[in-house]
C-alpha positions in Angstrom: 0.0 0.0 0.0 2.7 2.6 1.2 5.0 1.5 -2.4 1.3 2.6 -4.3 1.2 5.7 -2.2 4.9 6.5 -3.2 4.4 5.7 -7.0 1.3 8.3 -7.1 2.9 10.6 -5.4 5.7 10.3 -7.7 3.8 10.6 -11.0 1.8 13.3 -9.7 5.1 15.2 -9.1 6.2 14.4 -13.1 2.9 15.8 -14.0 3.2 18.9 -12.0 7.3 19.1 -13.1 5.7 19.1 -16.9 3.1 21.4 -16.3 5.7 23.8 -15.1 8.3 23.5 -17.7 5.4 23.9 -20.2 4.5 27.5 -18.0 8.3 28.6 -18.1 8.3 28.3 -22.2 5.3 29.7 -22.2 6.3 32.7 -19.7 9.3 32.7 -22.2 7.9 32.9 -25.3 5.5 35.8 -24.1 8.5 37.7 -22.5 10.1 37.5 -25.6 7.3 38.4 -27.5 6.6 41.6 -25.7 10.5 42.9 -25.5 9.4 43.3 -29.0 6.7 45.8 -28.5 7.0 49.4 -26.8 4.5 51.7 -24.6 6.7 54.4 -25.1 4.7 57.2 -26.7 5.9 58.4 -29.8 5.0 59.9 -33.1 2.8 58.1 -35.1 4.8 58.6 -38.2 7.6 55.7 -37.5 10.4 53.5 -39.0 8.0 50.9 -40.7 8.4 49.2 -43.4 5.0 47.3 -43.7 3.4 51.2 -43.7 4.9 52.2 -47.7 4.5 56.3 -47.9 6.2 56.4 -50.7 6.6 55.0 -54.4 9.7 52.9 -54.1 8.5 51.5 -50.9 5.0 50.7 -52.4 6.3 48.6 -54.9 8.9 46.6 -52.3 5.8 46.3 -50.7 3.6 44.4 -53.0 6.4 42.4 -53.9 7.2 41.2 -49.9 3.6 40.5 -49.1 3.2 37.5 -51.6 6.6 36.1 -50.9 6.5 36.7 -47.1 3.1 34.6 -47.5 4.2 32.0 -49.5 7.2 31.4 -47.2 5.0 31.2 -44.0 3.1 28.4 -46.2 6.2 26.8 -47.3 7.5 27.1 -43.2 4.0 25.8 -41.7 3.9 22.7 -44.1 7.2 21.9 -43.1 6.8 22.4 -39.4 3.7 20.7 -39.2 5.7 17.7 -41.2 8.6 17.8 -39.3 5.9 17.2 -35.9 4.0 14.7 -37.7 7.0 12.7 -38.7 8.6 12.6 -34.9 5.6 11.7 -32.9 4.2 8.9 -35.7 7.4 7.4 -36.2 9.1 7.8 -32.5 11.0 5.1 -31.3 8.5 3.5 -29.0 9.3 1.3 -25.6 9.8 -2.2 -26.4 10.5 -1.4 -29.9 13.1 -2.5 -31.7 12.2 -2.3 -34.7 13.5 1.2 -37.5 11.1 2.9 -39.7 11.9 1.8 -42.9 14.4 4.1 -44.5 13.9 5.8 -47.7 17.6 7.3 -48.5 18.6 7.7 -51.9 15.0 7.4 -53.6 15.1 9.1 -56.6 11.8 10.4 -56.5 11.7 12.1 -53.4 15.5 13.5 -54.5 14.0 15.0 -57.8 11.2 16.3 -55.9 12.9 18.2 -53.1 15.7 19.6 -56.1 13.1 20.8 -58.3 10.1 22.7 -56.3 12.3 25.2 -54.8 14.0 25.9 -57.9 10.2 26.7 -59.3 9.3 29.0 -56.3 13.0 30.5 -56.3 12.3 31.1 -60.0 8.6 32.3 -59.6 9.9 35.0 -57.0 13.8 36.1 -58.8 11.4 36.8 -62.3 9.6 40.1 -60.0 12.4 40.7 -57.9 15.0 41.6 -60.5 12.5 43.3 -62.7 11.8 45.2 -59.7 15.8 46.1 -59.1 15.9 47.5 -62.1 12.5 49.4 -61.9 14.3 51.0 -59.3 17.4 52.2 -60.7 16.2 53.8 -63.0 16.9 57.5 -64.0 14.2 59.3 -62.4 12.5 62.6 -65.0 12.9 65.8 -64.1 14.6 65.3 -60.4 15.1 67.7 -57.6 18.9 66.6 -57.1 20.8 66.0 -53.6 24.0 65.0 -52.5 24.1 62.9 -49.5 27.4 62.1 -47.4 27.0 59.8 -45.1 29.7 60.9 -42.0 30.5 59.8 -38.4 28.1 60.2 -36.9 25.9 62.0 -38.6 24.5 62.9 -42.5 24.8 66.2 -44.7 22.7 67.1 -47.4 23.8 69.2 -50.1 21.5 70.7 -53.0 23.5 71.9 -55.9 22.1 74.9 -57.0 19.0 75.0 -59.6 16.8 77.1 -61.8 16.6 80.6 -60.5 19.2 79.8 -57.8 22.4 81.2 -57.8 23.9 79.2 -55.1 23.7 75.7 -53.7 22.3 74.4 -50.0 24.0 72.4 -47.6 22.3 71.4 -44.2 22.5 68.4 -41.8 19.9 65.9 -40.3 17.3 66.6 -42.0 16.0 66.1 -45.6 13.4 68.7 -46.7 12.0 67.2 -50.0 9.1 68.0 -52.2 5.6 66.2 -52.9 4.9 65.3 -56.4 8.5 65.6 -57.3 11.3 62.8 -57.8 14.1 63.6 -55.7 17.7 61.5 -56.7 20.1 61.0 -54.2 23.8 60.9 -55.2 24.9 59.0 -52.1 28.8 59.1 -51.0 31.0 58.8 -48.2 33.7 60.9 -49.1 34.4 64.2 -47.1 36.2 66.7 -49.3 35.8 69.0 -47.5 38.6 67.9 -45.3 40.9 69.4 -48.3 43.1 66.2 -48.3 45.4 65.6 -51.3 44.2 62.1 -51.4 40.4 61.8 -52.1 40.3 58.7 -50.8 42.0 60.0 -47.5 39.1 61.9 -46.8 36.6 59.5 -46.9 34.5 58.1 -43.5 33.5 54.1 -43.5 30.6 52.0 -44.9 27.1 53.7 -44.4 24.1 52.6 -45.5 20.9 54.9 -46.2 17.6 53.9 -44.9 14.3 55.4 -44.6 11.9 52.1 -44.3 8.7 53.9 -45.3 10.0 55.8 -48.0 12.1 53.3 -50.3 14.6 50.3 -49.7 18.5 50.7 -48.6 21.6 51.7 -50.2 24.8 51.6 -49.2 27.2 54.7 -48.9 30.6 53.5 -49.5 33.5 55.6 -49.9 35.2 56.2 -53.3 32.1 54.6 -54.8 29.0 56.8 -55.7 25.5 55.0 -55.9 21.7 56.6 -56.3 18.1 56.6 -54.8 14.9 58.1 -55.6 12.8 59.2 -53.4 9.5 59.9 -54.5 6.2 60.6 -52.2 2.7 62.6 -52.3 2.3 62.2 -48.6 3.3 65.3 -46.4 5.0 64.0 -43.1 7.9 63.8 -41.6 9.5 60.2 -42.3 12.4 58.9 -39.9 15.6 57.4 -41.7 18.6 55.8 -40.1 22.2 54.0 -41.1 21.5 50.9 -41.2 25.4 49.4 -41.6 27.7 49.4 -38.7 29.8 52.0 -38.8 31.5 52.6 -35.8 30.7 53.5 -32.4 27.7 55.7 -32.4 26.4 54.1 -35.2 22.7 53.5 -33.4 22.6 57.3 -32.9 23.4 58.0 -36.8 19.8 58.9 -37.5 18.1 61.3 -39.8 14.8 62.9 -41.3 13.0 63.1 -44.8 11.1 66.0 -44.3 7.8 66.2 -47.4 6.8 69.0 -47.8 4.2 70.4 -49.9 5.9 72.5 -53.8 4.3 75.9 -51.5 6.4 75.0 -48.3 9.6 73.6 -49.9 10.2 76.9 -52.3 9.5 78.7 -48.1 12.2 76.6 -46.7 14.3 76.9 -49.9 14.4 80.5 -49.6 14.8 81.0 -45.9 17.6 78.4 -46.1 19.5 80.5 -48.9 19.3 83.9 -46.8 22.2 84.6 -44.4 21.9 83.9 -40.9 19.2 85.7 -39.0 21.9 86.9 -36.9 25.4 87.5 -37.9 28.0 86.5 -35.8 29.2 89.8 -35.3 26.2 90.9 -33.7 26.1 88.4 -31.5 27.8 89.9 -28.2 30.3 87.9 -26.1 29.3 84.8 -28.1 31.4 85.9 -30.9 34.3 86.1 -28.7 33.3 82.3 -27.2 32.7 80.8 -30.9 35.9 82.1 -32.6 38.4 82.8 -30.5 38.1 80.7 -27.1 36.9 77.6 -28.1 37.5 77.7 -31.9 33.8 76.4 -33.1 34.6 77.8 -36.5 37.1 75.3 -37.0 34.4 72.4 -37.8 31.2 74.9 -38.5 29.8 78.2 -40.1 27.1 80.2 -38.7 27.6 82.5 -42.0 27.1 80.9 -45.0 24.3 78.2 -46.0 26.4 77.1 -49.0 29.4 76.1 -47.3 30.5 72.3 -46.8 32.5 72.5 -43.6 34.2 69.6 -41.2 31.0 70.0 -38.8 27.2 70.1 -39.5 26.6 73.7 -41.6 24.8 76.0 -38.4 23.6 78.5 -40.4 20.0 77.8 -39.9 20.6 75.5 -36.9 17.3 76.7 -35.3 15.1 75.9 -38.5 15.9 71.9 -37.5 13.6 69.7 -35.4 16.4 68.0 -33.8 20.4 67.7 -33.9 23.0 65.5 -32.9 22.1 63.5 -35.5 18.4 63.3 -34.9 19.2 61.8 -31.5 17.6 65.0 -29.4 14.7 67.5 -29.7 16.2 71.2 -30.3 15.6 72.6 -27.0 17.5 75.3 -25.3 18.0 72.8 -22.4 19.3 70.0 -24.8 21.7 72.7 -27.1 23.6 73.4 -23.8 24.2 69.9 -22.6 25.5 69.0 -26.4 27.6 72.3 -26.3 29.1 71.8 -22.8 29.6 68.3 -22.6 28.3 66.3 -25.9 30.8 63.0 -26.0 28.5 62.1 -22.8 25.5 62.7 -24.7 26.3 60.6 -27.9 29.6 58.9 -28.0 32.3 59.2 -30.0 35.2 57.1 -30.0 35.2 55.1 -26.4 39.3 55.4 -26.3 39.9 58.8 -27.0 36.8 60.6 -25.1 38.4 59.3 -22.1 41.8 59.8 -22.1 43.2 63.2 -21.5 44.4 65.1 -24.6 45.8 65.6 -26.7 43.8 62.4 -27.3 40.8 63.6 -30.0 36.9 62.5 -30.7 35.9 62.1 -33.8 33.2 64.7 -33.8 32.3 67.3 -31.0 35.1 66.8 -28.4 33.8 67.4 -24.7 34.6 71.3 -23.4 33.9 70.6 -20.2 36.7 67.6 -18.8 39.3 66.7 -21.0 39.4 69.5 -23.3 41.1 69.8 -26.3 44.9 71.4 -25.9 45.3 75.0 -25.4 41.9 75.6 -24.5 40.0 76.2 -20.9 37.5 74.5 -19.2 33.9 75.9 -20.3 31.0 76.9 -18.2 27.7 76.2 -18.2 27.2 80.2 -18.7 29.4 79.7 -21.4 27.4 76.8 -23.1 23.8 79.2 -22.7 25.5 82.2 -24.5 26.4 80.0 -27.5 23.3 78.1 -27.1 21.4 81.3 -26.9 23.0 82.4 -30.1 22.0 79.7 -32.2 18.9 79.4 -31.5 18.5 82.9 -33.5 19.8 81.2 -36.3 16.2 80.3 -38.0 
């Protein structure tokens, strides 16, 4: 009687022990499911693919849906065939005996050769019809220059019709609805004035803004194209999307669309000078040029110029900066100012030794300044600050 009591007590505990491993993968599974999903609030307008806004990304669109479907047919059958075929031919207890094998039949062989050559077939014929769909020369562009940079992304407009010179801004892409708009995309910094092009150049980027058309990679010494093409106003978040270094995660961007009416605004407050000249601007003249040398790596004069640094000629006009990474605020601009490696990082070496190690971008002016030049104060950072956010 007790041996009976022992032996139910024992397979009730193996029940219980599989009813709780079954709980921790499902616990698991869930967990994992909802590290996926956010409750952060955010704008509506996000990085998602399966939401096209634009032409490019319309027709990448209709092409993934069938073959995304397909392949969750293709993965179910096989699944459900792969279950079927371990529990109904399981090695049972007392069983000696070995499914009979089946290795080498030529009919399953031909069977398992051919069908995925169809489908692979069936999807390659759209696909590369659709590459070269894409590539192809746009009509009557708006044309841009894109250089992908560490961290962060310049755009350059060449100058056009009944403009007499060209626009160079960072961050953030203003485009026109209705319009094609081709990207020359490069990584090469000339403005660096090396003798050697390729000396100049920056690493492997890759150009990505999911809801308005597929990537491309920027790769120095190499130029390639996008169009970008949308009749939906909205502002449409981009991103590199090939590893590039340390802050590559914080190497983000905007396509701004705007309607023909507000681009020609932007274009023309973009190509006035700054809303405040330098000169005018008190002791943050003395602060930008002479004490902590910001005019080395930017301009606050000239919309036109390519420069080491992000062009701040019409910082204030932008949404964000550092990259996209922060809202312009007041609050924000003086944290980047006075201390911006621990805002976004640079290179995790250099940033924290004492110079005359360097950053690659904004070094900090707070600890571990550059060489010659004194420790800065927050008072300091909210004149600058204070200063550029005049430039509109």
């Amino acid at each position: 009687m007790i041996g009976l009591k022992s032996t139910g007590r024992q397979s009730a505990r193996l029940r219980l022990d599989a009813v709780n491993r079954w709980r921790v993968l499902g616990l698991g599974g869930l967990a994992l499911f909802l590290a996926g999903c956010s409750l952060k609030s955010g704008p509506k307008n996000s990085q998602n693919t399966f939401r096209p806004k634009g032409e490019a990304a319309q027709k990448i669109d209709n092409l993934m849906q069938p073959v995304f479907w397909i392949a969750i047919i293709i993965a179910t059958a096989v699944l459900v065939a792969t279950v079927f075929i371990a529990i109904r031919f399981r090695q049972r207890k007392g069983s000696d005996s070995r499914p009979k094998q089946i290795h080498g039949s030529t009919p399953f062989e031909i069977s398992w050769t051919i069908l995925p050559a169809v489908i692979l077939a069936v999807v390659a014929i759209p696909t590369v019809s659709l590459i070269f769909d894409l590539d192809a020369k746009p009509k009557d562009p708006l044309n841009v220059t894109v250089v992908g940079k560490q961290w962060w992304w310049q755009f350059d407009y060449p100058q056009q019709a009944g403009i007499d010179k060209k626009i160079v801004t960072a961050n953030e892409l203003h485009i026109p609805t209705g319009r094609n708009v081709a990207l020359d995309l490069t990584a090469c910094d000339k403005s660096l004035g090396t003798v050697d092009e390729n000396a100049a150049c920056s690493v492997i980027h890759s150009f990505w803004v999911p809801e308005l058309s597929g990537k491309r990679d920027v790769v120095p010494g190499h130029r390639n194209t996008l169009t970008l093409y949308t009749d939906k106003p909205g502002t449409y978040l981009g991103q590199c999307a090939e590893y590039c270094g340390l802050s590559h995660a914080n190497m983000r961007f905007r396509v701004i669309a705007q309607s023909p009416e507000d681009f020609e605004a932007w274009t023309a407050n973009q190509l006035d000078g700054p809303a405040v000249a330098l000169s005018d601007s008190g002791g943050a003249e003395n602060l930008f040029v002479k004490i902590y040398g910001c005019t080395g790596c930017h301009t606050t004069a000239d919309s036109s110029l390519s420069v080491y640094g992000p062009n701040l000629t019409h910082l204030a006009s932008r949404t964000t900066f550092a990259s996209g990474s922060y809202p312009l605020n007041r609050a924000n601009l003086i944290d980047w100012i006075y201390d911006s490696p621990s805002l976004v990082p640079m290179e995790s070496k250099s940033c924290r030794l004492p110079p005359p190690a360097t950053c690659v971008g904004m070094p900090s002016f707070s600890k571990n300044t550059p060489p010659g030049m004194p420790s800065m104060t927050r008072a300091e950072a909210a004149e600058l600050a204070d200063y550029l956010l005049q430039l509109k």
